[in-house]
C-alpha angles and dihedrals in degrees: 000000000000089000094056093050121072113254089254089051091050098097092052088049099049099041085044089051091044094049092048091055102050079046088061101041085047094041096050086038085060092042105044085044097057078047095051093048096046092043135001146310089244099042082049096052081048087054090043090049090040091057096048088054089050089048097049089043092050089042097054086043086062088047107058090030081067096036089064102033088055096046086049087056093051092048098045085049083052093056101041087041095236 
């Protein structure tokens, strides 16, 4: 993330990227404990290991989504000669 800001812009990223990630670690404790109140502690572990197969699958499908989009660019750049 560092890489893609400019040096001047660094602080902002890395606090932004900190922050996010205490949110996310608040936010599913909150979350897989609800579960886990309202449940149990193996059908929790189930939710926790459901939304990391949902994450990885969203995240590959960016990725992909990117990959493509950025190789159309390169060969549409190829055919007009830009």
């Amino acid at each position: 993330m560092l890489r893609s800001t400019p040096p001047e812009q660094h602080g902002t990223a890395n606090s932004m990227f900190y922050n996010s990630t205490d949110f996310g670690v608040a936010a599913g404790a909150l979350l897989l404990g609800g579960i886990a109140s309202m449940s149990n502690y193996p059908f929790m572990y189930r939710c926790s290991a459901g939304f990391m197969v949902l994450f990885l699958i969203l995240y590959i499908g960016v990725r992909l989504v990117k990959g493509r989009s950025k190789r159309e660019y390169v060969e549409m750049s190829r055919v007009s000669g830009v």
